[in-house]
C-alpha positions in Angstrom: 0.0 0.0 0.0 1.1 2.9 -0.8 0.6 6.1 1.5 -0.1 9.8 -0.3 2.9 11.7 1.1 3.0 15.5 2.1 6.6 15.9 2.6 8.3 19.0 4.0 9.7 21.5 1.7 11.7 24.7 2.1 8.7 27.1 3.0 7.2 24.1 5.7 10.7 23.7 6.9 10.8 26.8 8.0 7.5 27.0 9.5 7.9 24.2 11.8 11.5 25.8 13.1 9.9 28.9 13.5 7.4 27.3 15.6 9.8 24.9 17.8 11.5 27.9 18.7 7.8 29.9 19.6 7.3 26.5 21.7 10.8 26.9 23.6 10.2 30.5 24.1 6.5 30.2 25.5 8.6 27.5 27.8 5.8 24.7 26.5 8.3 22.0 26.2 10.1 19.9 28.6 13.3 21.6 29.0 15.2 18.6 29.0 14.5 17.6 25.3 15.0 21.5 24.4 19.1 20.7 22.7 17.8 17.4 21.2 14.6 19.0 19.3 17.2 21.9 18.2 19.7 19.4 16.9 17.3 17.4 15.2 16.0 20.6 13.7 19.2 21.7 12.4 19.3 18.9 9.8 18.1 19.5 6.3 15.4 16.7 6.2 13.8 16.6 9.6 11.9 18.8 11.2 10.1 17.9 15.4 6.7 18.9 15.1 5.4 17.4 18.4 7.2 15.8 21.1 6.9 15.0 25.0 9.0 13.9 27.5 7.4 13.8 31.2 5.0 11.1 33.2 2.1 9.4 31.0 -1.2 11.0 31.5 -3.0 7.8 32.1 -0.3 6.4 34.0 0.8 9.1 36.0 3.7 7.1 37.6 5.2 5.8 34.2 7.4 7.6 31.5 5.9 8.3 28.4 8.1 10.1 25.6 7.3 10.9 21.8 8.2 12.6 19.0 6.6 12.9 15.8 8.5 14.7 12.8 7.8 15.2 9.5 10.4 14.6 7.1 11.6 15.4 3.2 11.4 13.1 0.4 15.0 12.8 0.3 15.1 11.8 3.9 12.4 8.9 3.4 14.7 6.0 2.4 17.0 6.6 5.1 14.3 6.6 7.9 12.8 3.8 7.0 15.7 1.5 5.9 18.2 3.0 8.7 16.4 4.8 11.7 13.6 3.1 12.3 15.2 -0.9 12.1 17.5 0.8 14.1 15.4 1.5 17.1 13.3 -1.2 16.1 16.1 -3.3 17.4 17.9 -1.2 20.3 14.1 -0.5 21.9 11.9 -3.0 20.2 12.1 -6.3 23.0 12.2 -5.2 26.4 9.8 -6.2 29.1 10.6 -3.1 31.2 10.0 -0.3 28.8 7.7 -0.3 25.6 8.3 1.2 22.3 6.8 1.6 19.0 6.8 3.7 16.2 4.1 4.9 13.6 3.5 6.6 10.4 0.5 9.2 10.9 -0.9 10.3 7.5 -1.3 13.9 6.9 -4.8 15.3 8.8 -6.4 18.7 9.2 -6.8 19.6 12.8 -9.5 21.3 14.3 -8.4 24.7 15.0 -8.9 26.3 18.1 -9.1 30.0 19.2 -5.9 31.6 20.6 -6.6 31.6 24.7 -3.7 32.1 27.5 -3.8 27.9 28.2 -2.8 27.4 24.7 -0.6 30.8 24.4 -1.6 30.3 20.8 0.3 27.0 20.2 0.5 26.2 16.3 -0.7 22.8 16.7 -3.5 24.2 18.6 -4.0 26.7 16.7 -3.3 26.1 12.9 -5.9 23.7 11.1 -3.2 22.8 8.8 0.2 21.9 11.3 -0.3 18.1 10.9 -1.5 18.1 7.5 2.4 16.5 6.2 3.6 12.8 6.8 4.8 12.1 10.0 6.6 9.2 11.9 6.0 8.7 15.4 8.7 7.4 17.9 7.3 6.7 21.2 8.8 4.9 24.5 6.6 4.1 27.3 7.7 2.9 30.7 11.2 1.6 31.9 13.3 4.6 33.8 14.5 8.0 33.3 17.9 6.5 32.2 16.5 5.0 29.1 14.3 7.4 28.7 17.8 10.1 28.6 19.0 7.4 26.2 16.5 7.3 24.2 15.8 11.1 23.4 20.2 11.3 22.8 19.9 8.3 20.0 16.6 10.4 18.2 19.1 13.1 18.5 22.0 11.3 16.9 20.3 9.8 14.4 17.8 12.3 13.5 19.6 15.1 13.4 22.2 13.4 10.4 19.3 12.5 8.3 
């Protein structure tokens, strides 16, 4: 099957680094993934366009951390044939910790009005942010060391994509 792509091109590229860096400043995202999001954003075929990094809010005692980025058409064959076996491997079978990974298809979101709990976030916000091809890595459970792990391999792999 194959999936209708949006991929990211210069004008969206520069979109979603603009808004990272209205996310860092509005202090929305957990500061400790703050340098790995920026890395990852400084390559030429990634961009983070949604990401977390705290407690599940289901399971308020367990880790829970994500990112979803959207991604060039050059950067496709690389993802999936390098990146993703790759964590498929390192992450995939562990009975302490949980991970997966995803491709989301491009959507329209519902957009919301601007309020002070939102602060205006683009996601929030713009009807169009997800509406581009996405991959989802997500690690549930397990301990803030692997976890820390985790977010520094995105980082290194991501960011040389």
């Amino acid at each position: 099957m194959t999936l209708n792509r949006i991929y990211l091109n210069e004008s969206s590229k520069k979109f979603y680094a603009q808004c990272l860096n209205e996310e860092i400043e509005l202090d929305n995202i957990d500061r400790s993934i703050v340098k790995h999001l920026l890395a990852i954003s400084q390559s030429d075929n990634v961009r983070p366009i949604f990401s977390k990094k705290g407690n599940d809010s289901i399971y308020k005692r367990k880790l829970h951390s994500f990112l979803r980025i959207a991604f060039t058409k050059e950067a496709e064959k690389k993802l999936f044939n390098q990146v993703i076996p790759y964590f498929e491997k390192k992450y995939g079978n562990n009975n302490e910790y949980l991970f997966k990974w995803n491709e989301i298809k491009p959507f329209k979101n519902i957009a919301r009005n601007i309020t002070n709990y939102n602060k205006g976030a683009k996601w929030l916000v713009d009807s169009e942010y997800f509406n581009v091809s996405q991959i989802i890595f997500e690690l549930k459970k397990g301990n803030e060391e692997i976890h820390n792990k985790f977010w520094n391999e995105l980082k290194s792999k991501l960011s040389l994509v």
